[in-house]
N, C-alpha and C positions, 0 to 999 in steps of 0.2 A: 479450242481454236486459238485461244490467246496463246496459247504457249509455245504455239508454232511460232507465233508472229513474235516472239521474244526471241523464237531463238534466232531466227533468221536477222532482230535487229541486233541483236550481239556480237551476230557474224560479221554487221556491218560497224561492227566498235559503236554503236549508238548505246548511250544511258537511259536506260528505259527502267517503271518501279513498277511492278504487274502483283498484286500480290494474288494470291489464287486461295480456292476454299478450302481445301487441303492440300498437303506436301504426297505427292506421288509416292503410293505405295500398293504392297498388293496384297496388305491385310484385308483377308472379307470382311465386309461390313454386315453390320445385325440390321437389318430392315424391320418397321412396325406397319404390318400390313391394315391393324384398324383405320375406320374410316375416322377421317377427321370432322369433330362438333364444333361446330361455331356458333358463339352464342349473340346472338341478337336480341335488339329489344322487344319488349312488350308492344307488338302491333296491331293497334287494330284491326284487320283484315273482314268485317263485314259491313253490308250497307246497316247504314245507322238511321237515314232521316227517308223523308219523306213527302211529296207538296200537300199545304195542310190548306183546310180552309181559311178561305180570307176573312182580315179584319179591316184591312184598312184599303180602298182603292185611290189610287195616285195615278191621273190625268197630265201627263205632261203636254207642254206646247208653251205660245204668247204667252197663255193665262195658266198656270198650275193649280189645278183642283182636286182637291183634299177630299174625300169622302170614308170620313170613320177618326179614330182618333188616336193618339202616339205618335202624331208626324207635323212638323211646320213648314212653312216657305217663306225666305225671306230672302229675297234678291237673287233671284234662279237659283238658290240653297235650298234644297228639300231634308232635313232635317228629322229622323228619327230616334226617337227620343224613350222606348219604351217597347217592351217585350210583344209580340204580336206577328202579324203575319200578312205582310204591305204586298199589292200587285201592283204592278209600274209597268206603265203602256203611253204610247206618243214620242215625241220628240224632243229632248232637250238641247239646245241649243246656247252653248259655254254656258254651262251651267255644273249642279254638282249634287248626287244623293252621299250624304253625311247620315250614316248610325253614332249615336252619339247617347249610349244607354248602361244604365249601372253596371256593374260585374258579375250581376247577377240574371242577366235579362239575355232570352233566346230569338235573335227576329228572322226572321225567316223573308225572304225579297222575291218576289216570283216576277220576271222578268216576262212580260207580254206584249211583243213586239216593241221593245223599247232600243230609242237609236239615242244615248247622251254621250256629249261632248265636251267639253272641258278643255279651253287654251292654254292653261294657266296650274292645274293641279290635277287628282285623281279625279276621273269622273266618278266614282263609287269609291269614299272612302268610309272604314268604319274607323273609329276612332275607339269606342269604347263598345263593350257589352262579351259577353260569354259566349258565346259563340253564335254566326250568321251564316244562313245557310241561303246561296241564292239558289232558285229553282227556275229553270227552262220549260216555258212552257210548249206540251206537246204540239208544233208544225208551227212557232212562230221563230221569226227573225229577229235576233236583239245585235247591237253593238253597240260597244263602248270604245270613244276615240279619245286622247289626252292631244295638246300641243307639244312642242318642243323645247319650252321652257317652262319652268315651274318659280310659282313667286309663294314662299313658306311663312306660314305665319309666324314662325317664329325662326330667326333669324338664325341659332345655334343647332337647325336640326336641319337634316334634308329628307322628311319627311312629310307628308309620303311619297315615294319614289316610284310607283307604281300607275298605269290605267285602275286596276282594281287595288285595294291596298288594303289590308286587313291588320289591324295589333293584335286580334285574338283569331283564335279559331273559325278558318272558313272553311267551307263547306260548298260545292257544287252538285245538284241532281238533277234530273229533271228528265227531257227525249229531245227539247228545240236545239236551239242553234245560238250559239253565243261568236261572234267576229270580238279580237279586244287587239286594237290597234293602237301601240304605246309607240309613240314617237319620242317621249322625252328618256326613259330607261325603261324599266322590268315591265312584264305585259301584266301577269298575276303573282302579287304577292302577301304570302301571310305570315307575319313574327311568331308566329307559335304554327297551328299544324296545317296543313291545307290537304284538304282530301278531295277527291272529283269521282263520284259515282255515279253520271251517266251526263249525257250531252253531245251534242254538236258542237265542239268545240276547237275555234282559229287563233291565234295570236300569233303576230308580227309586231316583235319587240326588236329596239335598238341596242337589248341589253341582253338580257333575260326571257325566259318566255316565261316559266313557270319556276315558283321560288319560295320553297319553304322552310322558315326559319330551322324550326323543331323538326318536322320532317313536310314527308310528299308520300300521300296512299291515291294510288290509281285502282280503283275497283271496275270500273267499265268507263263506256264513252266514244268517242272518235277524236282522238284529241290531234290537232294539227299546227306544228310548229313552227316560226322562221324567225330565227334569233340572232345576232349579231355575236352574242356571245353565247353563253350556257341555253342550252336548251331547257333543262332541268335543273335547279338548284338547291340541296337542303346543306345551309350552313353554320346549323347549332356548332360549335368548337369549345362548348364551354362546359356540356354536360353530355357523357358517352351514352347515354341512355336517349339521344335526341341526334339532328343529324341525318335523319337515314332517308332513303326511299324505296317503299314498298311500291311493287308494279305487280298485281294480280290476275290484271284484265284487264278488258278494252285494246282499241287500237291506238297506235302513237305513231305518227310521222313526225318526225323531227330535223330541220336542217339548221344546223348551227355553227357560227363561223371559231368555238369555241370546243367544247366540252359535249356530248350532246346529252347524258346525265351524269350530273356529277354530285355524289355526296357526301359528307364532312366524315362521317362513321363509315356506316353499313348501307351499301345495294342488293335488295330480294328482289327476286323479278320468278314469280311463279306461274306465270300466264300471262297470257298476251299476245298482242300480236305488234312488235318491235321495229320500226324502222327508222336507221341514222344514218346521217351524213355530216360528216365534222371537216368543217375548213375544206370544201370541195371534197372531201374524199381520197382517197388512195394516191388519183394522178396527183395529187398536190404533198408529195410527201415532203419533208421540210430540203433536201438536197434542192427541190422545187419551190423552195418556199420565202420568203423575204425573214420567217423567223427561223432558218435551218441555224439547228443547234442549239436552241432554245425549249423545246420541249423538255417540260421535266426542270429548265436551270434556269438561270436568272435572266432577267431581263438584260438586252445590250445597253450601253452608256446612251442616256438619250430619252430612251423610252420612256413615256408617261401612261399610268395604264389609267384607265375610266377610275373615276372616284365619286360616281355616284351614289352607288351601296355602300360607303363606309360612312361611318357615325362618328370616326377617330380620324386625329392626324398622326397616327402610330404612322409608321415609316412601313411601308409596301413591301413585304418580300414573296406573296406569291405570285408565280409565273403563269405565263401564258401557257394554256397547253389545248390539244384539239385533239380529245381521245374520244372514241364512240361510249364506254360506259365507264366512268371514273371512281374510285372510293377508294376514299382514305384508311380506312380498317378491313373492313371483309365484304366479297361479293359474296351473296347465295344464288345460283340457279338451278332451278328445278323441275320448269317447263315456260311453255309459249314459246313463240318461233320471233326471233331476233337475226334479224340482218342489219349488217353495220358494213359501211362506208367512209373509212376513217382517214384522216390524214396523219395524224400519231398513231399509238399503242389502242385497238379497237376494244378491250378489254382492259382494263389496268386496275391494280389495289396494292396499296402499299404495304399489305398487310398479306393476306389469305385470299384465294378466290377455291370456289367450290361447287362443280356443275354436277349434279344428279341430273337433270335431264333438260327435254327440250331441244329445241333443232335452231341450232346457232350458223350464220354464215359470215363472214368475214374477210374483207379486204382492206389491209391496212399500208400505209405510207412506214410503217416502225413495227412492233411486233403484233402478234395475231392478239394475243392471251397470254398479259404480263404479270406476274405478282413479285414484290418482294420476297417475301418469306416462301411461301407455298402453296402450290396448284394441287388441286385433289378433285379428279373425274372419275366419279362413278355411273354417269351412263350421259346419255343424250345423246345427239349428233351433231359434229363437230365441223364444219368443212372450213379451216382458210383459204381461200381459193390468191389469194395475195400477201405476202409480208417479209420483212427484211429478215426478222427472228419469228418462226411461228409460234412455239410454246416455249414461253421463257421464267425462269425461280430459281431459286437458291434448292428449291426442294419440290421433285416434279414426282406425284404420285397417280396412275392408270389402275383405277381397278375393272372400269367396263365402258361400254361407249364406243360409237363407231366414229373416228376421227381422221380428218384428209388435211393434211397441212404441205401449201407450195409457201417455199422461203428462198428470197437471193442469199440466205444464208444460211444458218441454221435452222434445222427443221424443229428441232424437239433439246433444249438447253438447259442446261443446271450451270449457273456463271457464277465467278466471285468477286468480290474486288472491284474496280475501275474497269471495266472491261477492257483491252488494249485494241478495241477495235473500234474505240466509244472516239480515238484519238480524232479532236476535231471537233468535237462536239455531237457523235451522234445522238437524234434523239432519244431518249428514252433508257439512254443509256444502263448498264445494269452498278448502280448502287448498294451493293450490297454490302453487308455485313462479312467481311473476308476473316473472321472467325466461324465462322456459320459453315454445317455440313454442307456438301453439295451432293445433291442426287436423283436420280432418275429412276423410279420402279416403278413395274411393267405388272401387277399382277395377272391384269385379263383386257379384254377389249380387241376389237381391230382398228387397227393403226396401220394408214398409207402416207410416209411423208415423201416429199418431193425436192431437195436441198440444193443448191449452188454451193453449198460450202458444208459442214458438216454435215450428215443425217438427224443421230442420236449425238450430244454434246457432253460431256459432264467433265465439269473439270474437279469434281470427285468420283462417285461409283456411279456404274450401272447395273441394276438388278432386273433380270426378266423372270418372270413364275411362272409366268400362263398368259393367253391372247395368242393373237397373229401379230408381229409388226414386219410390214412391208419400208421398205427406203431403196428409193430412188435418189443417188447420192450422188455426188459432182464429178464432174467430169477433167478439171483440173487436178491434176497431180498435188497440188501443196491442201489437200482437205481429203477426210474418210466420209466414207458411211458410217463409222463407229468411231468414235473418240475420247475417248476417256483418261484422266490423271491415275484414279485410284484401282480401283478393280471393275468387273466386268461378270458378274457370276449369273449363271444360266442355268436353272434346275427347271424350267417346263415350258409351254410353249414354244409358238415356229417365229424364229427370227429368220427373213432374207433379208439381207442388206447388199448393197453391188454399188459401184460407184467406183473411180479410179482407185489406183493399187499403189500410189506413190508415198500414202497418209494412210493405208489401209491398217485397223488394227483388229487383229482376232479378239476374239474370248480370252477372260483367262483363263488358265487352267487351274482353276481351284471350281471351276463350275460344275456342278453334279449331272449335268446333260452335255453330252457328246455335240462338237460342232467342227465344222469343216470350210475353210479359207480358201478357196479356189481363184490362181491367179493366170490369167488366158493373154494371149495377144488381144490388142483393143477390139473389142464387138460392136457394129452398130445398134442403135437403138432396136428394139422388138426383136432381138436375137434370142432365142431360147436356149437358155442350161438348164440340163434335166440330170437328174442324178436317179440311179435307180441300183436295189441289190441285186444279187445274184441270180434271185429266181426272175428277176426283171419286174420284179414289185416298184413301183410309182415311190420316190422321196420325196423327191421334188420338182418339179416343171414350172419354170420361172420365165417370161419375157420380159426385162427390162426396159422403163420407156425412156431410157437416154443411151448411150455410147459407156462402155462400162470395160473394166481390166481384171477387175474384181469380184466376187460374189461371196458372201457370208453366210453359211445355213447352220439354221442349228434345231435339230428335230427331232420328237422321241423317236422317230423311226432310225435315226445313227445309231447302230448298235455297238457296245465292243464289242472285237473281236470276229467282226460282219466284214465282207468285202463288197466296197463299189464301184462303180463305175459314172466318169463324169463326160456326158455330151453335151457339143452346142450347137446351135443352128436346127435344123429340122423343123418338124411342126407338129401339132397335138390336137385331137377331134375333141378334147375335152373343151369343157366351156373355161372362160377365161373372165375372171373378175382384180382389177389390177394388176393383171398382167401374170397372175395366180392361175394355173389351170389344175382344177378336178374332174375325174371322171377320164374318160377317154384312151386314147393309146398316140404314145408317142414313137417317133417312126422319120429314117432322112436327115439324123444328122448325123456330125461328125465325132467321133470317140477321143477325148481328150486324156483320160490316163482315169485307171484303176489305184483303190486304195483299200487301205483294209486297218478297220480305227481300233487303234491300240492307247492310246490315249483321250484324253478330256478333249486336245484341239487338234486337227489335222491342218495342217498346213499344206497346200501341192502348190507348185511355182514359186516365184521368186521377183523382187524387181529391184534388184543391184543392192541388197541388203539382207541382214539376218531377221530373221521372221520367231515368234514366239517368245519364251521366257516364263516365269509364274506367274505376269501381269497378260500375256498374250501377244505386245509388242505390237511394230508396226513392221509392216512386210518390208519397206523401202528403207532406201536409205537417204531421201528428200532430207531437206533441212531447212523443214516447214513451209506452210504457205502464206500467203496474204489473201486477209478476206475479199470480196465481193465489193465494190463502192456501192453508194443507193443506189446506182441503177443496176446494180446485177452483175455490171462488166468488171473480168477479174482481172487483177494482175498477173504477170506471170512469175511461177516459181524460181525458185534455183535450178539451171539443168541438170536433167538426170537421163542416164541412160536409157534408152531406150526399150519400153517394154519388150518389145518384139525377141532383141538381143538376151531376154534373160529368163527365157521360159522354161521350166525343170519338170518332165514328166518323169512321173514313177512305174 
């Protein structure tokens, strides 16, 4: 898509520096169809504790009473001191339970309808010991509430920053019900791992909800979020082997005016049941937004972001960003059901992402499912139902998986460089690496996308092997259904592509499967083209759900040396899945011109331009377009002759 918009600003004497993935050519590319391995750290992924029997009971109220031993009170300070296993029940009122126990010692806090409060610090801080595990006990009510301001004992830290706050490993189990109302920052937080294996569990933080240093393992739960900023946090940055969050199971509501999980490495999410909302969601896409242009880049002159969580006066450079799942290194997914509500990129990694499975939904304000480097979908089910770029990477690999992407711009993208469409700041912009290959293969899957502006993008190669992909492609003249820099090769499965014919670009012809370019006066949406052989055997029967000039097939049923025939209009008793019909007899429409494939591409029609070449070319002779703005609404092109005036039957 950039290249359009270069050339058109050339046309207009403008200096523009676009650099792209590669230099347009129509040498085939060698594709490595293995699945891609990512290697993650060592994670824990099983429940580990368990509610043990009590040692110690702790009576809270007026009077704090002690019964057993390892624990003090001194000045609403409940103090434990020593390995064991404390239940804590009543009410505390500004007051404060402190673990304060060797490096060697396990305590364990069973939580028994307990309501503590704290104006002034954590109401549950541990300070010291190896790890603390609080436990919920089955059918009671606890909460933990902080003030608004925290008064530190020691003047050079701002610690703890937290309603719960842990230095070492904590631990959540239990079946009650835990409320943790942080009004001063982070709802729950632990410097080393934080794990939650089952609970009723709310936090409404002003910060953070949930925030673990080294990482975050969700094994089960009901966890319920409302964060000002990160929903999820693990920000190890020091050690690649820490950082991550594993999501297994349980349930997760999350709304968060930030990030809604975000982590320093690697995000696995194997199960679950996922729901996010970042910075309002979609209607707030940053074009809507007071930070438009900001996602992904610096902050404006002015801004002061929160400096709570920092320990340093290092100088700030990361930005604000409001992405439904964020990581800095590699996403894994592999199952659970995730809907995301995003105001940025609802997916993003700066690195790798990699869906094997799971039923993912998404509606994004920026793109659907972002990665720097490289996407790799080997099954699951995919639907964006909203985004500006749906699937976007330097390197887009489909081996299976049923995927729907609606985009106001491109559907499915391999970008380089600055994107030239990023001009202005848009979010999320594509950063790449503009030495880096670009590319898009298709080995299998079904794929419906839906685009305002390109379908398929790449501003290096496109390779299809196998699958269905359906595109529903733009309806302005300056964007294709297919668009490509480098090559375009086709040795198996059914491409249709259809979309205006003024950007249209074939196949190329170094593809080892037969494909056909069919160029019509404008058809209104659900208009049928059917193509069928001689003996009137079914190719293909297609209804498009937009206004289309164009249509792209490419099918093992093209034979060489076969003759067709191309109708439109009519109708078909077959059943209809995206606008795909199988089965049935077609019948009632109009005969648009016979062909007979003697080569890799067939071209029929014309739209004020030469058509094919060893790359495939583009049918028109437009001279580029301009993309989409965030809301969708397109500029217009350069005029071109009229489809109507240029139609070639054979």
């Amino acid at each position: 898509m950039n290249k359009k918009l270069l050339t058109m600003l050339c046309a207009l004497s403008l200096t523009v520096s676009v650099t792209g993935c590669s230099a347009k050519t129509n040498t085939k590319t060698s594709t490595n169809t293995n699945k891609t391995t990512v290697t993650n750290q060592a994670i824990d992924s099983t429940k580990s504790e368990e509610l043990k029997e009590v040692d110690t009971y702790i009576e809270l109220g007026d009077s704090i009473s002690i019964n057993g031993e390892g624990a003090k009170v001194e000045n609403n300070v409940v103090t434990i001191t020593s390995a064991g296993t404390y239940s804590i029940s009543g009410e505390l009122k500004d007051g404060q339970i402190v673990v304060s126990a060797s490096e060697e010692d396990k305590v364990q806090i069973q939580l028994n309808n307990a309501n503590i409060t704290s104006s002034n610090s954590a109401p549950i801080y541990v300070k010291s010991a190896k790890k603390v595990v609080i436990g919920l006990i089955e059918g009671t009510k606890n909460t933990i509430t902080d003030g608004e301001n925290y008064v530190f004992e020691d003047a050079t830290t701002d610690e703890p920053n937290a309603a719960i706050f842990s230095k070492d490993d904590l631990t959540i189990i239990g079946t009650g019900s835990l409320v943790v109302n942080a009004n001063y920052n982070n709802g729950i937080t632990s410097k080393d791992d934080l794990k939650i294996e089952g609970g009723q569990i709310t936090v409404n933080a002003v910060s953070d909800g949930l925030r673990g240093k080294d990482s975050i393992t969700i094994l089960d739960g009901k966890i319920t979020i409302d964060a000002k900023e990160d929903g999820m946090k693990s920000s190890n940055t020091e050690d690649a082997e820490k950082g991550y969050i594993h999501i297994q199971g349980g349930t997760l509501n999350i709304t968060a005016g930030q990030d809604g999980i975000q982590a320093e490495t690697n995000a696995v999410i194997s199960n679950g049941e996922i729901n996010i909302v970042s910075s309002e969601g979609s209607k707030n896409s940053s074009s809507k937004n007071e930070n438009w242009g900001n996602w992904g880049g610096k902050q404006p002159p002015g801004t002061q972001l929160p400096d709570k969580n920092n320990t340093t006066t290092t100088e700030e450079t990361d930005s604000i960003s409001a992405k439904g799942i964020k990581a800095t290194s590699n996403i894994t997914i592999s199952g659970g059901n995730i809907n995301i509500d995003s105001s940025d990129n609802s997916i993003h990694s700066n690195d790798t992402i990699v869906i094997k499975g799971g039923n993912i939904k998404a509606s994004s304000g920026d793109d659907g499912v972002h990665a720097d480097s490289k996407i790799e979908i080997n099954g699951g089910d995919i639907d964006i139902t909203k985004s500006y770029e749906g699937i976007e990477s330097q390197s887009i690999t489909i081996n299976d998986g049923n995927i729907n992407v609606v985009a106001s711009d491109d559907g499915i993208n391999a970008g380089g460089g600055n994107d030239a469409s990023s001009t202005g700041g848009r979010p999320g912009e594509n950063n790449f690496d503009s030495s880096s290959k670009c590319e898009i293969v298709i080995n299998g899957g079904y794929i419906v996308v839906d685009a305002r502006g390109d379908g398929i993008d790449a501003n290096g190669s496109i390779t299809i092997k196998g699958g269905t992909t359906i595109v529903n492609g733009p309806e302005n003249n300056g964007n294709g259904s297919l668009d490509y820099d480098g090559s375009c090769d086709i040795s198996g499965g059914i491409l249709i592509a259809a979309g205006s014919a003024g950007m249209a670009q074939s196949p190329s012809s170094t593809s080892s499967q037969n494909s056909v370019n069919v160029a019509l006066s404008s058809q209104q949406a659900n208009t049928i083209i059917h193509i069928e052989d001689e003996k009137g055997n079914e190719v293909i029967t297609f209804a498009p759900s937009k206004q289309y000039q164009s249509v792209i097939v490419s099918s093992p049923e093209l034979k060489t040396g076969s003759t067709y025939t191309v109708s439109y209009g009519g109708t078909s008793t077959g059943e209809s899945k995206d606008g795909l019909y199988t089965g049935g007899k077609y019948s009632g429409g109009t005969k648009s011109t016979s062909f007979t494939v003697s080569e890799s591409v067939t071209n029929l029609g014309s739209a004020g331009g030469s058509m094919g070449g060893p790359g495939g070319g583009h049918m028109g002779g437009g001279k580029g377009g301009i993309r989409p703005d965030r809301n969708g609404s397109m500029q217009q092109p350069p005029t071109q002759n009229s489809m109507e005036n240029n139609i070639q039957t054979q």
